[in-house]
C-alpha positions in Angstrom: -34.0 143.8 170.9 -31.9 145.9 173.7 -30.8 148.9 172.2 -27.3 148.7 174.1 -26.5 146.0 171.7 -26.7 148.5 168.9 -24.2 150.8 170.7 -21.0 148.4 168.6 -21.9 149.2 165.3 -19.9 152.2 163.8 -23.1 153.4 161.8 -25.5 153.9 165.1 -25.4 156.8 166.8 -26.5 157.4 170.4 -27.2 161.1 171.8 -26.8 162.1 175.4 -30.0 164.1 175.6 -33.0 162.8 175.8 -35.9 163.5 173.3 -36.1 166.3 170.9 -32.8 167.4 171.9 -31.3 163.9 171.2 -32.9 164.0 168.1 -31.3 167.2 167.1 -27.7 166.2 168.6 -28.4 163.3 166.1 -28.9 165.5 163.5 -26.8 167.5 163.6 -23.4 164.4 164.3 -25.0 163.2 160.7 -24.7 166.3 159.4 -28.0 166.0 157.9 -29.0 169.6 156.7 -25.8 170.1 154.7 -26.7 166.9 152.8 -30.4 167.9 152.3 -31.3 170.5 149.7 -34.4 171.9 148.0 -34.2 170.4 144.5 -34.0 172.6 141.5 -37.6 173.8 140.1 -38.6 171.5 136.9 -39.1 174.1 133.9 -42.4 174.7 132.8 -43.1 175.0 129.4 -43.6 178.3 128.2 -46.9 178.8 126.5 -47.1 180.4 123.2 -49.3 183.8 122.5 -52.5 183.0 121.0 -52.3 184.1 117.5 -55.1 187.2 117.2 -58.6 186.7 115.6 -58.8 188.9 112.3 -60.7 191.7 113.2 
């Protein structure tokens, strides 16, 4: 499929520069960073104290 065919659809974005600079133009009209973010940590249980041997 010609990728010029694409260019119609509102959802498809092309970038001017070519390669890793496209990419980032790409990235950055999607606004991709501001919608990514590091979830929040999963709680770990906190272990109870071993009781102490009688001594």
């Amino acid at each position: 499929m010609e990728l010029s065919q694409l260019a119609e659809l509102d959802r498809i974005y092309f970038a001017e520069p070519p390669h890793a600079k496209g990419i980032l133009e790409a990235i950055d009209h999607y606004d991709f960073f501001r919608s990514c973010r590091v979830p929040d940590p999963i709680p770990q249980p906190v272990a109870e104290p071993e009781p102490e041997a009688p001594a």
